[in-house]
C-alpha distance (Angstrom), angle and dihedral (degrees) to the residues before:
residue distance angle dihedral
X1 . . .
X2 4.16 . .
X3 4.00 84.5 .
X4 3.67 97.7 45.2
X5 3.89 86.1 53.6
X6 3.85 96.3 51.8
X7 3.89 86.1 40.6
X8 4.39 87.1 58.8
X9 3.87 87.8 36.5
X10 3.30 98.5 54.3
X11 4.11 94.7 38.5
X12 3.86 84.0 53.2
X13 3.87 88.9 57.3
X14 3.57 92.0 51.2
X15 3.38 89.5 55.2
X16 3.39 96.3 43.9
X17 4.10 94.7 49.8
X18 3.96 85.2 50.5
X19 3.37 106.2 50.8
X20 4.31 91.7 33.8
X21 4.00 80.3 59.4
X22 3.78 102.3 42.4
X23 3.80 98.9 44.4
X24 4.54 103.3 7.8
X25 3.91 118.8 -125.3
X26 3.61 107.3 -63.3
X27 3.86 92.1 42.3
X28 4.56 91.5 64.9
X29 4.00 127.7 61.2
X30 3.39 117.4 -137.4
X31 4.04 78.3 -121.4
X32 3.96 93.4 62.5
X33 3.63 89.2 46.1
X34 3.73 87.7 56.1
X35 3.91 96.0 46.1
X36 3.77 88.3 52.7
X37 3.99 94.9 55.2
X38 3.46 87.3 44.1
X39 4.04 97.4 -126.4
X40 3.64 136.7 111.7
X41 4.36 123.1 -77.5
X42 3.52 85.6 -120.3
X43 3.59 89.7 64.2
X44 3.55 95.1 60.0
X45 4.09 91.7 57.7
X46 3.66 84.9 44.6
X47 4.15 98.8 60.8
X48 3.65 87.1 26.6
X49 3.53 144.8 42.1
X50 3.69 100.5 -143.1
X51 4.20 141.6 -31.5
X52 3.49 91.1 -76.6
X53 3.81 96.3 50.9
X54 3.49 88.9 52.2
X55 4.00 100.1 51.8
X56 3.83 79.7 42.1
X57 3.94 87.9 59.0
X58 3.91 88.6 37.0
X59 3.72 91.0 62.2
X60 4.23 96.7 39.6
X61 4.29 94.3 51.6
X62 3.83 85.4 70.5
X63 3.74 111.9 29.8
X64 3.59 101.1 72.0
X65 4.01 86.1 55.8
X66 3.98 88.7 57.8
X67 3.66 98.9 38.4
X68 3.45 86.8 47.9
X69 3.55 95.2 55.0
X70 3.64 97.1 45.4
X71 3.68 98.4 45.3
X72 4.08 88.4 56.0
X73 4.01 93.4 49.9
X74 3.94 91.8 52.9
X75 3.77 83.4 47.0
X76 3.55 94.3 45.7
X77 3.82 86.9 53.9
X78 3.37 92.2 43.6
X79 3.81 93.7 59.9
X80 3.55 90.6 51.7
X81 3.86 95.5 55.3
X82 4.28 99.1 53.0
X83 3.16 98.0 131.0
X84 4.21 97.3 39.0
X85 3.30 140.6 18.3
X86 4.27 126.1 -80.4
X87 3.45 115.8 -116.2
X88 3.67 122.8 -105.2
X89 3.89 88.2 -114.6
X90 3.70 92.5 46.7
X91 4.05 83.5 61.2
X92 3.30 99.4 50.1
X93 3.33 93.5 52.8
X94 3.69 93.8 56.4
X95 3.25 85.8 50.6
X96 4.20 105.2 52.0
X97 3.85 103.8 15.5
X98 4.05 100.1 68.6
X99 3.97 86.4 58.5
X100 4.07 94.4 41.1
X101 3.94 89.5 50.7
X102 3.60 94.9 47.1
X103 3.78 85.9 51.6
X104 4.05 92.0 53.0
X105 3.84 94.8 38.0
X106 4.24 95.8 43.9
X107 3.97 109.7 18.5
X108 3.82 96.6 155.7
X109 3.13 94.7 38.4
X110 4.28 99.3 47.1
X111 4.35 103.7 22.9
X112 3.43 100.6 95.9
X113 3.79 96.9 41.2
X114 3.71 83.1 58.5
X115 3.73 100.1 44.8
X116 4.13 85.0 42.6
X117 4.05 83.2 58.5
X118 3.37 94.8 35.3
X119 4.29 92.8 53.8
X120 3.75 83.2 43.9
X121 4.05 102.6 50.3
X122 3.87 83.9 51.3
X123 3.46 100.8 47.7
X124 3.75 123.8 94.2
X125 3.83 96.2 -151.3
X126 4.29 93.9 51.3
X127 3.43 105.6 18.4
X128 3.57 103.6 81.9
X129 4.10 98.6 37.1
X130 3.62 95.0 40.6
X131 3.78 112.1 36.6
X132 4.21 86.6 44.7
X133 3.33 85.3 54.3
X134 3.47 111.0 52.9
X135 3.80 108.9 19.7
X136 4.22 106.2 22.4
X137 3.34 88.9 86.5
X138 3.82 91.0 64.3
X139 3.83 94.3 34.1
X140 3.79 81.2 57.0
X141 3.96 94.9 53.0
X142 4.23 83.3 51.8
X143 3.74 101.0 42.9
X144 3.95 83.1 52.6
X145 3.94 92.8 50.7
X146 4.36 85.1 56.2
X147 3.47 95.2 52.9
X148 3.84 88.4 59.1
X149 4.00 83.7 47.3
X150 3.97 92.4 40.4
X151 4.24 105.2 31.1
X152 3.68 92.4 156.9
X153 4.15 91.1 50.4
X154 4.25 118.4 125.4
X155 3.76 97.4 -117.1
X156 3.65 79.0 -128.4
X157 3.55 102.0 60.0
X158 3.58 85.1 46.3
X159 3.74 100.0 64.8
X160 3.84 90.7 37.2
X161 3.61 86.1 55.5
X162 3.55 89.1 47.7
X163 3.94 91.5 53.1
X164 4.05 90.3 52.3
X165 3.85 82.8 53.8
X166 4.06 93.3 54.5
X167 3.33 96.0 43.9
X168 3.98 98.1 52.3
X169 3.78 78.8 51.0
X170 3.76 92.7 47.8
X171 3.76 89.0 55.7
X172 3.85 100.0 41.6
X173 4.21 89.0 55.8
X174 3.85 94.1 51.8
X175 4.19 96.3 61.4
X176 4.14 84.3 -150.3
X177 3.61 84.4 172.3
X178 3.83 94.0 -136.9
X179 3.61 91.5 119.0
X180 4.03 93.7 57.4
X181 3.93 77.2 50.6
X182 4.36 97.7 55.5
X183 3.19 87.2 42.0
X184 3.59 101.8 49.8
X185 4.12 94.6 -132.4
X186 4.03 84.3 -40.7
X187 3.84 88.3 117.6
X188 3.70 140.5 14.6
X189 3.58 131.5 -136.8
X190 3.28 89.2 -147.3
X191 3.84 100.0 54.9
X192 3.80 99.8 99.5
X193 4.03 93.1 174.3
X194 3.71 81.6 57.7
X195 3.70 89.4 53.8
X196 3.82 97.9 42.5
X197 3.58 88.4 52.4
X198 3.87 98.8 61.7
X199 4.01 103.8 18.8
X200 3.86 106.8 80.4
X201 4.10 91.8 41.5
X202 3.88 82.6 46.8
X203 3.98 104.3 49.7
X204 4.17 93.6 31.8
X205 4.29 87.2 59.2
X206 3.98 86.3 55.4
X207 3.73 92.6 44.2
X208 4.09 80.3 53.3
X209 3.66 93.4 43.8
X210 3.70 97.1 55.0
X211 3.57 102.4 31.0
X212 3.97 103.2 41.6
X213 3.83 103.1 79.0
């Protein structure tokens, strides 16, 4: 009985995470969520209190995982720097490529977690709640590793270099598909090697721009 219950939870939160992507929170019934899982309304009120507990619990299944991963690459490079100082690139990384290669190596099983974040960082009604909640934190534990790299940076060009950062982020999890269009096919959206490729060497030389006097 215990594992048929965290079968139905757990289908309900895929549901949930697929539908809060496709269409955001006010755009899905607790109903349609239901009819996707395939289990009863009463379910949902069972396993959770109410629509917003359950795109709350949508958004904490996964974000331990990527925190997780993140926080042990910028440790990782932090262990291989003991005697000096990581570069400003080599953060970065840390910091973007864990969620790019989870993208490449899992897409159907990660895209609309990321395009649920990504609809959430750039929304004015979520955004600030929900993203300090669950991943400032770790952002803080990064922005602290640059200042070591950057120790003459404006605290201010720090954080608005930090903002740049999120939204290229932002942009990459959401696959619009404009980019396949500039480029006329050149480039996909969806190509997240592509994007792992250029990103880091990309955001670190605008961290260096602004905050190299």
């Amino acid at each position: 009985m215990a594992r048929n219950a965290e079968a139905t939870r757990e289908r309900i939160l895929d549901a949930a995470e697929s539908l809060f992507a496709k269409r955001g929170f006010d755009g899905v019934t607790v109903r349609q969520i239901m009819g996707e899982a395939g289990a009863d309304v009463a379910l949902a009120y069972y396993h959770f209190k109410s629509k917003r507990d359950l795109f709350d619990a949508v958004l904490l299944r996964r974000v331990g995982t990527l925190n997780d991963l993140r926080l042990a690459a910028l440790e990782q490079v932090e262990q291989r720097h003991a005697d000096d100082q990581p570069s400003v690139e080599e953060i970065i990384a840390a910091f973007t490529e864990p969620l790019l290669q989870i993208l490449e190596d899992d897409p159907d099983e990660w895209r609309d977690y990321m395009a649920l974040i990504a609809q959430i960082n750039n929304s004015p009604e979520w955004g600030g709640e929900l993203m300090t909640r669950y991943f400032d934190p770790l952002v803080s534990r990064f922005l602290d590793a640059l200042r070591k790299a950057l120790p003459d940076c404006d605290e201010e060009d720090l954080f608005w270099s930090y903002h740049f950062l999120s939204g290229a982020l932002t942009l990459t999890f959401a696959e619009t598909g404009r980019l396949d269009n500039l480029s006329d096919g050149l480039c996909q959206s969806s190509d997240m090697e592509a994007a792992k490729a250029r990103m880091a060497r990309f955001i670190a030389a605008g961290f260096l721009a602004l905050c190299k006097k």
